[in-house]
DSSP file (Angstrom, degrees, kcal/mol; ACC not computed):
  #  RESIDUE AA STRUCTURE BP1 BP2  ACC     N-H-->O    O-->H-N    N-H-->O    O-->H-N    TCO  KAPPA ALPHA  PHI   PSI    X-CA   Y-CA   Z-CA
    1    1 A X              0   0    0      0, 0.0     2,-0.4     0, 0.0     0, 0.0   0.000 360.0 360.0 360.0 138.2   40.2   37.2   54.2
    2    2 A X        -     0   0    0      2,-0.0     2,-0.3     0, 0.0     0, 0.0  -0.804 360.0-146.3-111.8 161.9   38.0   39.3   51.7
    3    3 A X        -     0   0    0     -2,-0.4     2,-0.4     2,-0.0     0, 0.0  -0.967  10.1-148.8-130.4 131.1   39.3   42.1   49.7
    4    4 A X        -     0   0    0     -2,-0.3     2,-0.7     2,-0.0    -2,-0.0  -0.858  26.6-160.3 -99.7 130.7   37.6   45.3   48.6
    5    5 A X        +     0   0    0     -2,-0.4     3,-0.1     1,-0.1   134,-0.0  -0.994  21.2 165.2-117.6 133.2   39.4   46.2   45.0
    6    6 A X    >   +     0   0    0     -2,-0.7     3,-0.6     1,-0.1    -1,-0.1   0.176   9.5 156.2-109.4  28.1   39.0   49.5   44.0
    7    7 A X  G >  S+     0   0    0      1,-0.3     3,-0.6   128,-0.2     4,-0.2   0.207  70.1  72.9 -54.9 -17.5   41.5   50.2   41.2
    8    8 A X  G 3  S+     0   0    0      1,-0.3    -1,-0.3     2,-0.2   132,-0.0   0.293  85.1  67.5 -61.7  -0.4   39.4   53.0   40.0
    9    9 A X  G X> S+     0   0    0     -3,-0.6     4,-1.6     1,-0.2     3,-1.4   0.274  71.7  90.6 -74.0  -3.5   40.5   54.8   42.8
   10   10 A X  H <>>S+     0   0    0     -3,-0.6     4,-2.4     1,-0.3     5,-0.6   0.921  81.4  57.0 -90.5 -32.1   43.9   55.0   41.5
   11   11 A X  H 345S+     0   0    0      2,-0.2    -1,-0.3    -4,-0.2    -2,-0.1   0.554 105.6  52.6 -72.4  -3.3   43.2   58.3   39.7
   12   12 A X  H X>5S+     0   0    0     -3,-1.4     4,-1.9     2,-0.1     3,-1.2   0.809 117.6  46.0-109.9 -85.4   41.9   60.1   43.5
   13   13 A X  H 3<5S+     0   0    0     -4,-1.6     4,-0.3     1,-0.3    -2,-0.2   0.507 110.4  43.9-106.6  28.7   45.2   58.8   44.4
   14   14 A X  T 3X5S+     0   0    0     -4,-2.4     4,-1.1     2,-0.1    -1,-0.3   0.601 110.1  58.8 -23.9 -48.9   47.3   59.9   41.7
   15   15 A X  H <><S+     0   0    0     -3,-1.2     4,-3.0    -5,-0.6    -2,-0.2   0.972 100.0  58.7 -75.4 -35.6   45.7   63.3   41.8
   16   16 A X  H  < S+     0   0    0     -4,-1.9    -1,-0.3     2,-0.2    -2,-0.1   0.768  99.9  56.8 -65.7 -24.8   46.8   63.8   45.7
   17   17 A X  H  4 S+     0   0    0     -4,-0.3    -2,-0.2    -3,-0.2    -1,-0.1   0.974 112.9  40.0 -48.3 -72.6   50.5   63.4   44.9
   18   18 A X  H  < S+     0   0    0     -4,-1.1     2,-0.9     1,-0.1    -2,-0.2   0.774 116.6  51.7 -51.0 -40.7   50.3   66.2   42.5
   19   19 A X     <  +     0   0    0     -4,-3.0    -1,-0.1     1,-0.2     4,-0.0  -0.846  49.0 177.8-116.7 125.2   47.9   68.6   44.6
   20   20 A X        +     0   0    0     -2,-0.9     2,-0.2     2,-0.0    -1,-0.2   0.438  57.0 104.5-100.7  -8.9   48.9   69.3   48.3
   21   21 A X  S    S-     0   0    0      2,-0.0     5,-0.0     3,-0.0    -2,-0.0  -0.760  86.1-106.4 -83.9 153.6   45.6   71.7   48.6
   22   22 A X        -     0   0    0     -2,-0.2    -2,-0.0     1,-0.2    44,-0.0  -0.214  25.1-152.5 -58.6 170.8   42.4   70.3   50.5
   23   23 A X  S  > S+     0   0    0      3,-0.1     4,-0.9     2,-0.1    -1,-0.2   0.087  96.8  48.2 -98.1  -9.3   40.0   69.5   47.6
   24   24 A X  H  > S+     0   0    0      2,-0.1     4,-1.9     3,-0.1     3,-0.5   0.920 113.8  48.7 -94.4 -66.2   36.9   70.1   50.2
   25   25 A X  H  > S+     0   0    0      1,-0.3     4,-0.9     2,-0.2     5,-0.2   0.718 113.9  41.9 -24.4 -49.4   38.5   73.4   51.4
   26   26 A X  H >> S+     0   0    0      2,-0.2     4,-1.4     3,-0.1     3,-1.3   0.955 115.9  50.9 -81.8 -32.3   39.0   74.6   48.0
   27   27 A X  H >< S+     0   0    0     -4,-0.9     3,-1.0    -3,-0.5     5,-0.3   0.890 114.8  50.4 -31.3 -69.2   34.9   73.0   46.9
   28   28 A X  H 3< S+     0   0    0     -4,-1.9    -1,-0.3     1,-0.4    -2,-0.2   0.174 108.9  48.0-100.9 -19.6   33.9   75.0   49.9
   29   29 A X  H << S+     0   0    0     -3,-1.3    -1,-0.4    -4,-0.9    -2,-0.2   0.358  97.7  84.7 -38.1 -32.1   36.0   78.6   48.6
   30   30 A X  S << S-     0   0    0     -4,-1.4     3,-0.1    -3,-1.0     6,-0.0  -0.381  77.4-146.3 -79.1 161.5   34.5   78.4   45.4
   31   31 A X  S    S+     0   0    0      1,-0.1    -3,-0.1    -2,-0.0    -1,-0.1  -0.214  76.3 106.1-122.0  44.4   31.0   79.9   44.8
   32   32 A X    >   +     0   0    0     -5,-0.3     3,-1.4     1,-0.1     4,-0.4  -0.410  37.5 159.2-130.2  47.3   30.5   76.8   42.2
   33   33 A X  G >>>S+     0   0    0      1,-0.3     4,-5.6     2,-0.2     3,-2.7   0.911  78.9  43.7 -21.2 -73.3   27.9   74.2   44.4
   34   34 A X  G 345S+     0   0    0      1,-0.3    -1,-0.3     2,-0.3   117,-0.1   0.628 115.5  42.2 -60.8 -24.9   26.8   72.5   41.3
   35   35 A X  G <45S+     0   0    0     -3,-1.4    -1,-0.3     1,-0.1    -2,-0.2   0.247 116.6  53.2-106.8   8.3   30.0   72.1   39.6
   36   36 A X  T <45S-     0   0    0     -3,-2.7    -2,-0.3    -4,-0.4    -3,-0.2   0.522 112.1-115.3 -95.4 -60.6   31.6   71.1   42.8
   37   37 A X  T  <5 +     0   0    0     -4,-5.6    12,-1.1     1,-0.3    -3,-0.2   0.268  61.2 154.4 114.3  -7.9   29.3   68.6   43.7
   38   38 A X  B   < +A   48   0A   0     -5,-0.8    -1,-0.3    10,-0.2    10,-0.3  -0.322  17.8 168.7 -64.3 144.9   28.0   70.4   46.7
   39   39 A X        +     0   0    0      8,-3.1     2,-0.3     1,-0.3    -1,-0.1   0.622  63.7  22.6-111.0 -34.3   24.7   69.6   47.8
   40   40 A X        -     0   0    0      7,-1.9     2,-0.4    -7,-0.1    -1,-0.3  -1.000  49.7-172.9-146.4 125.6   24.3   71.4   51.5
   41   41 A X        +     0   0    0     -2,-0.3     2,-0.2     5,-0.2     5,-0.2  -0.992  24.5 160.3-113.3 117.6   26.2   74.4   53.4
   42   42 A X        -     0   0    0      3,-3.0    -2,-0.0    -2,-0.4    38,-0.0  -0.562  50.6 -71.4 -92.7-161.4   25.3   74.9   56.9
   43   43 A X  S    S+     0   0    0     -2,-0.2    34,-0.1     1,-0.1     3,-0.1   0.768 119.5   4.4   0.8 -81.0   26.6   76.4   59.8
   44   44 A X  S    S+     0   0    0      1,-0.2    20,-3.6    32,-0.1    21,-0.3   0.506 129.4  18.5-147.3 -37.6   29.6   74.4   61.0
   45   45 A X  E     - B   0  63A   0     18,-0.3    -3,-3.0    19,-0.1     2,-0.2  -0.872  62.5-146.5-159.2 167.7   30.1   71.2   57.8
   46   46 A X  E     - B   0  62A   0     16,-1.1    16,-0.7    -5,-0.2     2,-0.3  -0.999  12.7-121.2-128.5 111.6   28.9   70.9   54.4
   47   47 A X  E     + B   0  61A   0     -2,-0.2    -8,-3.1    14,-0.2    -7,-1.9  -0.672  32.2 166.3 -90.0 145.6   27.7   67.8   52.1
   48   48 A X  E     -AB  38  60A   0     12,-1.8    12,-3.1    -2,-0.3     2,-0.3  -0.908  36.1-116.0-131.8 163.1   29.3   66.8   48.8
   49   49 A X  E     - B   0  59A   0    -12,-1.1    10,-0.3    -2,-0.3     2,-0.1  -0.848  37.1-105.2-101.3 148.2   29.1   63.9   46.8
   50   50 A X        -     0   0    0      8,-0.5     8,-0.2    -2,-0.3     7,-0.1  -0.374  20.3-154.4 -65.2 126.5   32.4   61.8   46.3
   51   51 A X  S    S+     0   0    0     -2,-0.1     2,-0.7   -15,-0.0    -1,-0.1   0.601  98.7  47.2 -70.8 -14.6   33.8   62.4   42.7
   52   52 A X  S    S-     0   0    0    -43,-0.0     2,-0.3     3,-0.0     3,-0.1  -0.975  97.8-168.9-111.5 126.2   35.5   58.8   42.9
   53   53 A X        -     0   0    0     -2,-0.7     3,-0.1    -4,-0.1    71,-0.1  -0.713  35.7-154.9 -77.0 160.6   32.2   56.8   44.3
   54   54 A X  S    S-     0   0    0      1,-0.4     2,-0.2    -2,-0.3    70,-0.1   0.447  82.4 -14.3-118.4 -24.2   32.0   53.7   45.6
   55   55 A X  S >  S-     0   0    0     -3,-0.1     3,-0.8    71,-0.0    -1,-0.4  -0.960  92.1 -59.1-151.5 176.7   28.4   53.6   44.6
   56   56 A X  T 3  S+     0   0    0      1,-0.2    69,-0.2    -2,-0.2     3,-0.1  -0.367 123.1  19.3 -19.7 118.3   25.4   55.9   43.4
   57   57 A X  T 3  S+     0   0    0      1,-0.2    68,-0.5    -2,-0.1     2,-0.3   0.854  85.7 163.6  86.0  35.4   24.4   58.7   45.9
   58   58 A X  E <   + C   0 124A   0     -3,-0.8    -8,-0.5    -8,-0.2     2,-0.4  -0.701  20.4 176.2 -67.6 134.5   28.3   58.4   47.9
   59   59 A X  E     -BC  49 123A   0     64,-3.1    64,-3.3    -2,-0.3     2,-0.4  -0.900  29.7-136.9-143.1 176.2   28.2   61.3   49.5
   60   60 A X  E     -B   48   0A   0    -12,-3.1   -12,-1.8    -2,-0.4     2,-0.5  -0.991   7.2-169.3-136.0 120.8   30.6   63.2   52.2
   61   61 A X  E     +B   47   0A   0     -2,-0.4    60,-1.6    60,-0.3     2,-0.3  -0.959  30.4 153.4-108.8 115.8   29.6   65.2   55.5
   62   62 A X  E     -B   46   0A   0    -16,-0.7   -16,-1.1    -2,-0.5    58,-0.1  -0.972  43.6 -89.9-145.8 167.3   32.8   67.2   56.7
   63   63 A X  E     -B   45   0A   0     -2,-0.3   -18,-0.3   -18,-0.2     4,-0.2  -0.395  24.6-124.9 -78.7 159.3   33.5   70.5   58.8
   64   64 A X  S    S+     0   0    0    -20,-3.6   -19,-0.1     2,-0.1    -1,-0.1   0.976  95.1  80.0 -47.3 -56.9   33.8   73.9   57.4
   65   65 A X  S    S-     0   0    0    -21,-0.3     2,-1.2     1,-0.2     8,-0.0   0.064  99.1-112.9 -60.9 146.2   37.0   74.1   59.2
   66   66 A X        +     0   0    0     52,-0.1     2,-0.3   -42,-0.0    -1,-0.2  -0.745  62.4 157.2-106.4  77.5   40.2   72.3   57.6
   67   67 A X        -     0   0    0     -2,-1.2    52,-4.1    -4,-0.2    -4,-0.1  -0.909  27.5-170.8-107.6 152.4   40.2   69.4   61.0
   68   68 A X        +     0   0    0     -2,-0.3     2,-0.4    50,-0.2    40,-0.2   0.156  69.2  54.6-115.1  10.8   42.1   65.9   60.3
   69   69 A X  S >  S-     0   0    0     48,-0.3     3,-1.9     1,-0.1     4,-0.5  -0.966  72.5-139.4-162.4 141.4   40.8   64.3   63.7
   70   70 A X  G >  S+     0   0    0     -2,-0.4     3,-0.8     1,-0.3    -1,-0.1   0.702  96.4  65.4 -77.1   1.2   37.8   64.0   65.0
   71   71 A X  G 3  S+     0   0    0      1,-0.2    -1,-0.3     3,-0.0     0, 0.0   0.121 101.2  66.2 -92.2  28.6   38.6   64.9   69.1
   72   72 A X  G <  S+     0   0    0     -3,-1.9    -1,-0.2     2,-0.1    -2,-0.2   0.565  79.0  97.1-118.4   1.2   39.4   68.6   67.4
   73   73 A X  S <  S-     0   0    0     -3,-0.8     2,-0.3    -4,-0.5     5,-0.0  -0.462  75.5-128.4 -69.0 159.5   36.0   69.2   66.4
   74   74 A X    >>  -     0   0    0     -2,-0.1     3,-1.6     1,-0.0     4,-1.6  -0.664  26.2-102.3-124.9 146.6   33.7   71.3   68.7
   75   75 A X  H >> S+     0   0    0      1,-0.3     4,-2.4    -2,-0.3     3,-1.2   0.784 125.3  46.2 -17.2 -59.9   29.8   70.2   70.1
   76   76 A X  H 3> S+     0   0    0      1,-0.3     4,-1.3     2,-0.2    -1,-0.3   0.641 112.0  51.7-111.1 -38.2   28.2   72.2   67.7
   77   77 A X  H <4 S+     0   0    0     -3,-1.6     4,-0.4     2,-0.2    -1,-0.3   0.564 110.3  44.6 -49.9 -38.4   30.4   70.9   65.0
   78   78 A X  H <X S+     0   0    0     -4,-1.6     4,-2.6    -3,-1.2    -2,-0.2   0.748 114.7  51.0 -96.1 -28.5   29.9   67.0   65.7
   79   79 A X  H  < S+     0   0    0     -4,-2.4     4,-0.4     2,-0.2    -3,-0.2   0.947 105.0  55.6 -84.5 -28.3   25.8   67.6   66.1
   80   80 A X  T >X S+     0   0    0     -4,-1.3     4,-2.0     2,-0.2     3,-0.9   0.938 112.6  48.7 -23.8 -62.6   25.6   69.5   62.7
   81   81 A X  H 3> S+     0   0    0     -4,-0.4     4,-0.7     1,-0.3    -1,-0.2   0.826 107.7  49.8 -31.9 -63.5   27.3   66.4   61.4
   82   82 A X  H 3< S+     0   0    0     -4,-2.6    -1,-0.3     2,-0.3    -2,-0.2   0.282 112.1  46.2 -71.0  -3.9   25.3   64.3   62.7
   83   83 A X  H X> S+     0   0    0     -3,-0.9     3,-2.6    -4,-0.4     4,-1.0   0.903 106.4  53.8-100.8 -97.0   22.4   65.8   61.6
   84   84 A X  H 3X S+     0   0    0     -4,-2.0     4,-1.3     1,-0.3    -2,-0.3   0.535 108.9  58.4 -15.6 -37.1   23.5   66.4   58.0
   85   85 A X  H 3X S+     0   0    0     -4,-0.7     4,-1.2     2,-0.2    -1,-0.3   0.822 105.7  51.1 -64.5 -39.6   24.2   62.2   58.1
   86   86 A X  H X> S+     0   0    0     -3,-2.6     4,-1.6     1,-0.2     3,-1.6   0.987 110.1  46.3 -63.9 -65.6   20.8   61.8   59.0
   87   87 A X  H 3X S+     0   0    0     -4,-1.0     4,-3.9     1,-0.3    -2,-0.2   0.761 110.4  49.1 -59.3 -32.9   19.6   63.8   56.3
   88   88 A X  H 3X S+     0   0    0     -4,-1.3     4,-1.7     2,-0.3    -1,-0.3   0.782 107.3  55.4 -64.5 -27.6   21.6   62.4   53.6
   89   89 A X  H <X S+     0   0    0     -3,-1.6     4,-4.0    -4,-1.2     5,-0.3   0.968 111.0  54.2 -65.7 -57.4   20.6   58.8   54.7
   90   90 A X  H  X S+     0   0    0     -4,-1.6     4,-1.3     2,-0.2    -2,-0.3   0.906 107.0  43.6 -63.2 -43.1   17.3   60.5   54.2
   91   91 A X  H  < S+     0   0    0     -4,-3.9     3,-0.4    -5,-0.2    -2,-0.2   0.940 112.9  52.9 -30.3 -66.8   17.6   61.7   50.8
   92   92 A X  H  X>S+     0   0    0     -4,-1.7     5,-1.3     1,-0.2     4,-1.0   0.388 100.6  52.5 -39.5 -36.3   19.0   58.9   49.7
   93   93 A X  H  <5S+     0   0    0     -4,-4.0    -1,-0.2     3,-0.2    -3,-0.2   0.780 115.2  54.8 -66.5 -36.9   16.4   56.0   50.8
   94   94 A X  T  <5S+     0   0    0     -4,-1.3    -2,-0.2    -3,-0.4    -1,-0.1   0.275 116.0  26.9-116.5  43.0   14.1   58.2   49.1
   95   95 A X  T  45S+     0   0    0     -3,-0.2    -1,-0.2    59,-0.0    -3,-0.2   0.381 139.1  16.0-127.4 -16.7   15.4   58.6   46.0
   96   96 A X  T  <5S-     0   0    0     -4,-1.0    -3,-0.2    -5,-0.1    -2,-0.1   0.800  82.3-151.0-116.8 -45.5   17.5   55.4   45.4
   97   97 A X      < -     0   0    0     -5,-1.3    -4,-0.2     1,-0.1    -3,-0.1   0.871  22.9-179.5  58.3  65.6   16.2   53.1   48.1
   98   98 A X        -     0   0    0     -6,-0.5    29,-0.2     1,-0.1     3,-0.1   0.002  30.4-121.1 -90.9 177.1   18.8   51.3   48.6
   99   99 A X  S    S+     0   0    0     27,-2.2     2,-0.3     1,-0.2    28,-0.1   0.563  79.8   3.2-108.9  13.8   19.0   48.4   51.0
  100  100 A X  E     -D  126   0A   0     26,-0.6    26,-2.2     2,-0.0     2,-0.3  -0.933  62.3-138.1 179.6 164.0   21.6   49.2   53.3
  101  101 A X  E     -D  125   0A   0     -2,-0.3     2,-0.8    24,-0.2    24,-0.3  -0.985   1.4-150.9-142.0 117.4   24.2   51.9   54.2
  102  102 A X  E     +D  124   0A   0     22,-4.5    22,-1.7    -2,-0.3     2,-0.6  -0.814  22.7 163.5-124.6 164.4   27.5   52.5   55.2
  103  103 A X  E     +D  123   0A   0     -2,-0.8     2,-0.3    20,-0.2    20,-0.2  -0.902  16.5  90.6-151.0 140.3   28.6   54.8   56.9
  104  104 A X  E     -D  122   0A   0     18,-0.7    18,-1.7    -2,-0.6     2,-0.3  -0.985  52.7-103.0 177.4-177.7   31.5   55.9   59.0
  105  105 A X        -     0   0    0     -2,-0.3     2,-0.4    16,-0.2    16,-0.1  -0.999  19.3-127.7-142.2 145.3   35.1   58.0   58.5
  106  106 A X        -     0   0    0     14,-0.3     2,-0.5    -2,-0.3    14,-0.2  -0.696  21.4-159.7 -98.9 121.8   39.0   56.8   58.1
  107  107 A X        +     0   0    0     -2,-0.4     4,-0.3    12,-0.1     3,-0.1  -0.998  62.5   6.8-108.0 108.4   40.9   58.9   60.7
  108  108 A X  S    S-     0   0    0     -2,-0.5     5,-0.3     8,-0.3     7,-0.1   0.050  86.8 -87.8  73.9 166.3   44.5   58.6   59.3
  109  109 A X  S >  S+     0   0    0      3,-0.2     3,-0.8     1,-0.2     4,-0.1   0.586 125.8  54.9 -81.8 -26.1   46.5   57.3   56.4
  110  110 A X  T 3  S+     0   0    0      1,-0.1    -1,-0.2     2,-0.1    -2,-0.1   0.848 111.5  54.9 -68.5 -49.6   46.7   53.4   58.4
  111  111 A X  T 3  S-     0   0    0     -4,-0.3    -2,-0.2     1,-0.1    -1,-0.1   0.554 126.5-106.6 -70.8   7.7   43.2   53.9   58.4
  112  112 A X    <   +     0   0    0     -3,-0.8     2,-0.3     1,-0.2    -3,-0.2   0.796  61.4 151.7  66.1  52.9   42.6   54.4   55.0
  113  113 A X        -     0   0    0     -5,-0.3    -1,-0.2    -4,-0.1     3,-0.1  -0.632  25.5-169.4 -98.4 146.0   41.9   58.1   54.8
  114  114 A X  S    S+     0   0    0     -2,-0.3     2,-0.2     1,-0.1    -1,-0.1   0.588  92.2  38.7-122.3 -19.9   43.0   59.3   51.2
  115  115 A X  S    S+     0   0    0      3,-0.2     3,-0.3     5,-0.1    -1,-0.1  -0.774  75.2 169.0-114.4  76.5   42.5   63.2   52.5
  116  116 A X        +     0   0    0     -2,-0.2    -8,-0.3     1,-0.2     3,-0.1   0.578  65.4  53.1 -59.1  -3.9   43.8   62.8   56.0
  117  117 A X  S    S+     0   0    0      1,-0.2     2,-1.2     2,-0.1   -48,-0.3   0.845 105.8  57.6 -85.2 -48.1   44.0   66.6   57.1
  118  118 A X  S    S-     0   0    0     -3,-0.3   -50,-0.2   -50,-0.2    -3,-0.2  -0.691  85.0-146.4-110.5  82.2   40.6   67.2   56.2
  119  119 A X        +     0   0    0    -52,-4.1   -52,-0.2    -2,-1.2     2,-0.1  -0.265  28.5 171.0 -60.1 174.8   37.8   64.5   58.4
  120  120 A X        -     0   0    0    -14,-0.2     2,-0.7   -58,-0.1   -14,-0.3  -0.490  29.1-127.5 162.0 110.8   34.7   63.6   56.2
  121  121 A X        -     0   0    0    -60,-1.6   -60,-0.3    -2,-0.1   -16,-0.2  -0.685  14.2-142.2 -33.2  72.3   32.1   61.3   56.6
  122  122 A X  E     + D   0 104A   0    -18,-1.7   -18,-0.7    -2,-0.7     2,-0.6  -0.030  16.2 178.5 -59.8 127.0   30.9   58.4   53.9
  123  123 A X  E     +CD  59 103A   0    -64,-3.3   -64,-3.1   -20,-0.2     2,-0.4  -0.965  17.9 169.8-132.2 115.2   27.3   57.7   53.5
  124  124 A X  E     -CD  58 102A   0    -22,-1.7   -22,-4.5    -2,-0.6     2,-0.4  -0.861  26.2-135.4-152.5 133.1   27.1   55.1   50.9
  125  125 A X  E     - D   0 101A   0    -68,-0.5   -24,-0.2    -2,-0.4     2,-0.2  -0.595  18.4-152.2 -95.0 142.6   24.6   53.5   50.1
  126  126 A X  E     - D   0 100A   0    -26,-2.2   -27,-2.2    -2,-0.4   -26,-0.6  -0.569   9.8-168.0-118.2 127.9   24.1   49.6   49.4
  127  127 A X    >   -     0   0    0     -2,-0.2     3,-1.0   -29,-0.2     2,-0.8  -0.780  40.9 -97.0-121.8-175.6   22.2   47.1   47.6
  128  128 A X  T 3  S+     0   0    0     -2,-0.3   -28,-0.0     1,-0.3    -1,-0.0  -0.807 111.1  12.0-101.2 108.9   22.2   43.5   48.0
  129  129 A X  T 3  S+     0   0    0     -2,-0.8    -1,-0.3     2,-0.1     3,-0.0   0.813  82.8 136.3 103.8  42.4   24.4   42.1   45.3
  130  130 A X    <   +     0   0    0     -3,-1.0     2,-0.3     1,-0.1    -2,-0.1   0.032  57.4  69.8 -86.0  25.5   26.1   45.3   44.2
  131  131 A X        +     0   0    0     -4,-0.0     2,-0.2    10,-0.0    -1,-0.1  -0.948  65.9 153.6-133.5 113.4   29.2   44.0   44.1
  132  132 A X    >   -     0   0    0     -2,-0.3     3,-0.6    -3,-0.0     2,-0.3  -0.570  58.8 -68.8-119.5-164.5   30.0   41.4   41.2
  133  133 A X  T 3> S+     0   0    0      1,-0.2     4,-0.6    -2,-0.2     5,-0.2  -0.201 104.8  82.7-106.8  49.9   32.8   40.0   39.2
  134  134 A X  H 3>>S+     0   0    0     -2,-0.3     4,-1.9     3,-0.2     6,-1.2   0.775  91.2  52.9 -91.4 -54.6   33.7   43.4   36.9
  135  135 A X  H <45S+     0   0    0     -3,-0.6  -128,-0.2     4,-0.2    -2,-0.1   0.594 123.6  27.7 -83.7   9.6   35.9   45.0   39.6
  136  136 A X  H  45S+     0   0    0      4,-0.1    -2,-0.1    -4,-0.1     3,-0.1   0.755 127.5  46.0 -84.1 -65.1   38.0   41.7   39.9
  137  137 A X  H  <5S+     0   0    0     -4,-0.6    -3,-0.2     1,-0.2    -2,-0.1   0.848 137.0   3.5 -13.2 -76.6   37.5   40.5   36.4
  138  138 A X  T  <5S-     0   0    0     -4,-1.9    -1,-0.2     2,-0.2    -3,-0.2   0.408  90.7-121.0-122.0   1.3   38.0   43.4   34.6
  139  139 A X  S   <S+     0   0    0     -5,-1.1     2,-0.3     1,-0.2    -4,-0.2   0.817  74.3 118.8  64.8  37.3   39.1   46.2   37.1
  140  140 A X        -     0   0    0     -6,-1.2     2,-0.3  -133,-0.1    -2,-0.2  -0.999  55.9-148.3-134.4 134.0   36.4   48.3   36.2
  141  141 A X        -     0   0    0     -2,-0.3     2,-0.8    -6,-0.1   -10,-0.0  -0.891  20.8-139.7-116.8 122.1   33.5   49.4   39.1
  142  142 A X        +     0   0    0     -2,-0.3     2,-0.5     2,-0.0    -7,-0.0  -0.745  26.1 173.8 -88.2  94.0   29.8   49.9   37.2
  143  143 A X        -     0   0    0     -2,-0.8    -2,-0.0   -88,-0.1   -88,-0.0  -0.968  19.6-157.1-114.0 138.8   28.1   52.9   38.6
  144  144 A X        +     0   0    0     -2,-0.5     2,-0.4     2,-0.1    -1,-0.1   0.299  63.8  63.1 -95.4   3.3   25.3   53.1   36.4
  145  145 A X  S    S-     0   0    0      1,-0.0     2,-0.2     4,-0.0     3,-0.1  -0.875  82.2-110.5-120.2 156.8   24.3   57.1   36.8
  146  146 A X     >  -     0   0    0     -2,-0.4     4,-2.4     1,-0.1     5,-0.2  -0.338  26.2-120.2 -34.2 122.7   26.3   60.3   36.0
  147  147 A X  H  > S+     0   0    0     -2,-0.2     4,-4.9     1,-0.2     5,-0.3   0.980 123.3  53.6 -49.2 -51.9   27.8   62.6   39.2
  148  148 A X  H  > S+     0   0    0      1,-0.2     4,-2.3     2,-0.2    -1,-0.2   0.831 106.7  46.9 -77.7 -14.7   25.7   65.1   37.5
  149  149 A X  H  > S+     0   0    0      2,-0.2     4,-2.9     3,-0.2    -1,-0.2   0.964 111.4  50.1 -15.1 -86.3   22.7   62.9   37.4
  150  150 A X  H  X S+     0   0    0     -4,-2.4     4,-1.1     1,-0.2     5,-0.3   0.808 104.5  59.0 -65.4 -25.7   22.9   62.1   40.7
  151  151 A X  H >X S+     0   0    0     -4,-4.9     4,-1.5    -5,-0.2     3,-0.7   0.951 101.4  52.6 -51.1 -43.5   23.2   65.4   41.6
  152  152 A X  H 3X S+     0   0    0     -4,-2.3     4,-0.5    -5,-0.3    -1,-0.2   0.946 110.2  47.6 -51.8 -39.7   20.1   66.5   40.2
  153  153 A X  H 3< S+     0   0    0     -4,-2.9    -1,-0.2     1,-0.2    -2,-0.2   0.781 116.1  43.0 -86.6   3.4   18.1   64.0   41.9
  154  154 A X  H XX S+     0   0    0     -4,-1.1     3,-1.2    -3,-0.7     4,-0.7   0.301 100.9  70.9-103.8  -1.3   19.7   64.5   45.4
  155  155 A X  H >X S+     0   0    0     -4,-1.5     4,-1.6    -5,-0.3     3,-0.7   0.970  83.9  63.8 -91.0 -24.1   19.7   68.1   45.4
  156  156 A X  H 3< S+     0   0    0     -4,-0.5    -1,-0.2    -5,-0.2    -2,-0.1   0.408  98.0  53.1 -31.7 -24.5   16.4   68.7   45.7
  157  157 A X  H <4 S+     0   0    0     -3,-1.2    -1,-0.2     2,-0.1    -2,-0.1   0.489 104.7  61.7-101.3  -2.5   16.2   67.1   49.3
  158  158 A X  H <<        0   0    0     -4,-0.7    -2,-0.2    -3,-0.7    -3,-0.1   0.913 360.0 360.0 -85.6 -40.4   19.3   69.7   50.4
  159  159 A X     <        0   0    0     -4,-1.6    -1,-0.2  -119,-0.0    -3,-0.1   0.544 360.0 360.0 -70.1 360.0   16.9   72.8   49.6
C-alpha cells in the first residue's frame, strides 16, 4: 500500500473546524480576484488556485452555486466546467509544462473532500519525480513558487 502524506494540510483542516462559511462562496462574494486567488468568473463556475497546493499551478474549477454533489448540478453547469478544466490544463502546460495531470473531485468526507458542501474540481499538475523524501522525512512539501507568483503567470491565460 502507498501513502500520500500531506501534513501541510493540517492548517486547511484546522481552519475548517473554526470556520463553518464556504471559503469558495465567500472568494466568489468578495470583489478581491487577485487576493483571492481567483483567476476566471464565468457564467455558471469559477477557477481559483488552491491556497494549500499539492503542487505549482493546483488550481480549482467549482460552480457559482453553493452544490456538494455532483447529480445537483445542471447541463449548462457541468459543460462550463468542463470547459474551464480544459482551459486550465491549457494554461498550465503552457506555462509550467508539466508532465502529467491529475485531475478529478472528492464527492464526500469518505472521499476525501475537505469542503464537502461546496464540489470543486483539482487540476494539478505533475512531474516525473515530484515527490521525494522531504514530505516523509521531514514533513515538509517543497513548492518552489509563491501563490502570488503563480498567480501572475497563470492569470494571463484567464483574460
Amino acid at each position: 500500500m502507498k501513502i500520500l502524506w500531506t501534513p501541510w494540510r493540517m492548517k486547511y483542516i484546522r481552519s475548517c473546524s473554526k470556520d463553518s462559511e464556504c471559503f469558495l462562496c465567500r472568494a466568489l462574494a468578495e470583489d478581491k480576484d487577485e487576493e483571492n486567488l481567483i483567476l476566471l468568473r464565468g457564467d455558471k463556475s469559477f477557477i481559483i488556485m488552491n491556497k494549500y497546493p499539492y503542487n505549482n499551478g493546483h488550481l480549482m474549477i467549482a460552480p457559482k452555486r453553493h452544490v456538494g454533489d455532483l447529480l445537483e448540478l445542471d447541463e449548462e453547469e457541468l459543460i462550463e466546467m468542463a470547459n474551464m478544466v480544459k482551459l486550465a490544463v491549457k494554461a498550465l502546460r503552457s506555462e509550467y509544462n508539466p508532465d502529467g495531470f491529475n485531475i478529478g473531485l472528492n464527492l464526500g468526507r469518505a472521499a476525501g473532500a475537505g469542503l464537502e458542501d461546496h464540489l470543486h474540481i483539482h487540476v494539478i499538475p505533475r512531474w516525473v519525480g515530484d515527490t521525494n523524501f522531504m514530505p516523509i522525512i521531514s514533513e515538509t512539501k517543497t513548492i518552489p513558487e509563491l501563490l502570488t507568483e503563480s498567480y501572475s503567470r497563470l492569470k494571463k491565460y484567464f483574460e
